[in-house]
C-alpha positions in Angstrom: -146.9 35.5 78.7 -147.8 38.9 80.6 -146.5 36.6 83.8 -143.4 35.8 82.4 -142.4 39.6 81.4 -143.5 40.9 84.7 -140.8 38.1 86.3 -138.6 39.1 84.2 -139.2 42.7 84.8 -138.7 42.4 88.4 -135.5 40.2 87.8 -134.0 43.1 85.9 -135.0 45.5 88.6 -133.5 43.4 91.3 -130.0 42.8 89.1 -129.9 46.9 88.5 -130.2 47.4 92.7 -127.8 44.9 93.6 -125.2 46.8 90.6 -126.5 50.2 92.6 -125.3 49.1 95.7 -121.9 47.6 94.5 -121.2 50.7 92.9 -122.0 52.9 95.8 -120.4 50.5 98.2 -117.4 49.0 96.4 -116.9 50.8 92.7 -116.8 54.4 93.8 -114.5 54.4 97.4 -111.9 52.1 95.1 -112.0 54.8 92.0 -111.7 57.8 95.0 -108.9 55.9 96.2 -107.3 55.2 93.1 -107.4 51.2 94.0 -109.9 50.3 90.9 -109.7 46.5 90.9 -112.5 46.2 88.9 -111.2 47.1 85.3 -110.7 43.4 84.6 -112.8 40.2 86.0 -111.3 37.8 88.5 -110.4 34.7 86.8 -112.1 31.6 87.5 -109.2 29.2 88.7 -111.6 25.9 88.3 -111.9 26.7 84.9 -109.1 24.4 84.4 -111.2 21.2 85.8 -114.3 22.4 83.7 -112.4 22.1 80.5 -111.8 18.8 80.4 -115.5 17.8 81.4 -115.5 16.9 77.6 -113.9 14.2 77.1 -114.0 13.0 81.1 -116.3 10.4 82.7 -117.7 11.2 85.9 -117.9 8.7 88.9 -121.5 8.3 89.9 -122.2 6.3 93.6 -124.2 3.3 92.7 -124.0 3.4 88.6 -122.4 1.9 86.1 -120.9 4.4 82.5 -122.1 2.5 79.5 -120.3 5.6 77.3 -119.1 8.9 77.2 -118.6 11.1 74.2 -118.3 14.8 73.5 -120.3 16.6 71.1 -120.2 20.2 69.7 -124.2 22.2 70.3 -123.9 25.8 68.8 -119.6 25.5 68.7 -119.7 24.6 72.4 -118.3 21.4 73.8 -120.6 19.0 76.0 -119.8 16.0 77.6 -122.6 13.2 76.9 -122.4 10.4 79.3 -124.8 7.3 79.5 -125.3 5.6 82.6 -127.4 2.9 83.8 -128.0 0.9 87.1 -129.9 -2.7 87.6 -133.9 -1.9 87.4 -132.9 0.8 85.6 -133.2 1.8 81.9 -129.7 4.2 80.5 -129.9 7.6 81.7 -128.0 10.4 79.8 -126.1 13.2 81.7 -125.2 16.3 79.7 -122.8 19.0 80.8 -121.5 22.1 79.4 -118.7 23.5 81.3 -117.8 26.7 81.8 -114.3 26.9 79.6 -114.0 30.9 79.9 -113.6 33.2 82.5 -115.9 35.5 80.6 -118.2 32.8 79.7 -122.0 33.0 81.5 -125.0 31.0 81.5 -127.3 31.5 78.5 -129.3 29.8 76.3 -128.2 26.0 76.9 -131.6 24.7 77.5 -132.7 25.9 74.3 -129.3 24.5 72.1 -130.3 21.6 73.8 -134.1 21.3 72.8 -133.0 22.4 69.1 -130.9 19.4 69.0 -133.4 16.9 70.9 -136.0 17.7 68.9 -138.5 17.7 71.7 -141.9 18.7 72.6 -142.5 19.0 75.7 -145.2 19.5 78.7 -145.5 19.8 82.5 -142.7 22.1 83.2 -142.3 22.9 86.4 -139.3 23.1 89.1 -138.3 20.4 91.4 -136.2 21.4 94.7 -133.6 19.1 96.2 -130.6 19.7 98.8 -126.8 19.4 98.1 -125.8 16.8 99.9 -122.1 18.1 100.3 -123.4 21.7 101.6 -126.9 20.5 103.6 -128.0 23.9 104.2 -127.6 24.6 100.4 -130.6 23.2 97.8 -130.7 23.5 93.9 -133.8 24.2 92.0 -134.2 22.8 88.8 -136.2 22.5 85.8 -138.7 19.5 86.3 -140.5 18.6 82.5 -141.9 15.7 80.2 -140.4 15.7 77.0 -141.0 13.4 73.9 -139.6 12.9 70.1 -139.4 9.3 69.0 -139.5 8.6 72.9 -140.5 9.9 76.6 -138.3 11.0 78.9 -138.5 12.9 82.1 -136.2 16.0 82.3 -134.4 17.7 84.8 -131.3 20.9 84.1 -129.6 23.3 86.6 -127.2 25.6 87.0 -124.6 24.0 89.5 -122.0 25.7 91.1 -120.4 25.0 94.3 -122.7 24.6 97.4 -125.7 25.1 95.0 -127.4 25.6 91.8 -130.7 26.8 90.0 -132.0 27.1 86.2 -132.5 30.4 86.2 -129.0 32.2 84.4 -130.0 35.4 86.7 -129.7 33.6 89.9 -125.7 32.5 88.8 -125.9 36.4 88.0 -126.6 37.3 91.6 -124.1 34.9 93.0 -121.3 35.7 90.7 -121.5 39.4 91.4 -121.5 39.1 94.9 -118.6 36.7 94.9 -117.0 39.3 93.0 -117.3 42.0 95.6 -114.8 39.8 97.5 -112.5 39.3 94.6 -113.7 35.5 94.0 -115.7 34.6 91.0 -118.7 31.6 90.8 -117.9 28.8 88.4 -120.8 26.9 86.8 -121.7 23.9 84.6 -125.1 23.1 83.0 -126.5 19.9 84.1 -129.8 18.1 81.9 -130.2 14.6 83.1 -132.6 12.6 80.6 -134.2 9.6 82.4 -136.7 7.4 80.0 -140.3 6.7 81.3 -143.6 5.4 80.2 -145.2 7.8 77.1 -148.6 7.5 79.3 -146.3 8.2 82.6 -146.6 10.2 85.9 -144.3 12.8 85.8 -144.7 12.8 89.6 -143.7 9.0 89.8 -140.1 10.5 88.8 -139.4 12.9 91.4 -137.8 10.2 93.9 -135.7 8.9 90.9 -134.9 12.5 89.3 -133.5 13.8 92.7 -131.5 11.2 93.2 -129.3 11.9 90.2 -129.5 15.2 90.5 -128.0 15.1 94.2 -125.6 12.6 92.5 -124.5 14.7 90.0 -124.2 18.2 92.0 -121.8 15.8 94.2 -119.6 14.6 91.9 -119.4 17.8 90.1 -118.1 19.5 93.7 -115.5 16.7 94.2 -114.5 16.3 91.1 -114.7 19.7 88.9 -115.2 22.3 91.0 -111.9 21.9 92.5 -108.5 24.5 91.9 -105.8 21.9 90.6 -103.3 24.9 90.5 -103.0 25.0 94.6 -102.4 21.1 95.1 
């Protein structure tokens, strides 16, 4: 616990610099200057795209949609979308799209345990790159979770060229998108693979990053994508 809170604490100190520096650099010259073009956020033009994550199927490379529904977590709209492959058991994707220009990353891991009902063990992260941006990689959250089955978990953050679980790092990136004027869309991503109750969380990894390189890529061709210049 005392670990955690002295992360977080350090978090928070890095967020209130980087603020520091925007307002020294950016905020005060505009307000001299009378060209204050902060008052009101950029919008998010993909927002759009993200909106209809809902009710849309997404094409995954290699498998085949069994289903797609939407369901409501906490009066928020996710899209639920089972997929499966030969050799393969189903495999559930769940995303929550950013709807809102206003709207930030929060608590969606947590909506999503409450309604789950897991337990869960072995949390840790698992790094893999973005195969549309190579230099780019997204960290995720890597854990074993169980109710009337076992399943191996993995959620991020995406957002174009990248992605992480941690709702500070978006944080970061948005605000220094927004000293250019731009704005960082983002979806949350938990892929549910089943495995063995007795299972190696370790014998997952290949699998896990798979999908989750699958995923991030069909969420940057297909979502994170401004409809209103074509």
């Amino acid at each position: 616990m005392f670990k955690f809170k002295k992360g977080l604490f350090t978090s928070q100190v890095v967020i209130l610099c980087l603020l520091g520096l925007a307002i020294i650099f950016v905020a005060v010259p505009n307000y001299l200057t009378q060209q204050w073009s902060w008052s009101e956020l950029p919008r998010v033009p993909e927002v759009a795209q993200m909106r209809k994550i809902p009710e849309t199927s997404l094409n995954f490379t290699g498998w085949t949609t069994l289903g797609q529904k939407e369901l409501s977590i906490n009066n928020y709209p996710w899209s639920f979308q089972v997929i499966e492959k030969s050799g393969q058991k189903p495999v559930v994707i769940a995303l929550k799209g950013q709807k809102y220009y206003k709207d930030h990353p929060e608590v969606e891991w947590v909506d999503l345990q409450g309604i789950e009902k897991w337990k869960s063990d072995s949390s840790q992260t698992l790094k893999f790159p973005s195969e549309i941006e190579p230099n780019h990689s997204i960290t995720a959250r890597w854990f074993q979770a169980w109710n009337q089955k076992t399943y191996a978990v993995l959620q991020w953050y995406a957002w174009p060229g990248g992605g992480h679980h941690s709702p500070s790092q978006w944080f970061l990136a948005d605000q220094k998108a927004q000293l250019k004027n731009k704005r960082v869309p983002w979806v949350a991503v938990s892929i549910k693979i089943p495995m063995e109750a007795l299972g190696n969380l370790k014998d997952m990894e290949s699998l896990a990053k798979s999908l989750g390189q699958e995923v991030q890529k069909a969420l940057e061709k297909e979502v994170f994508i401004d409809k209103s210049q074509s």
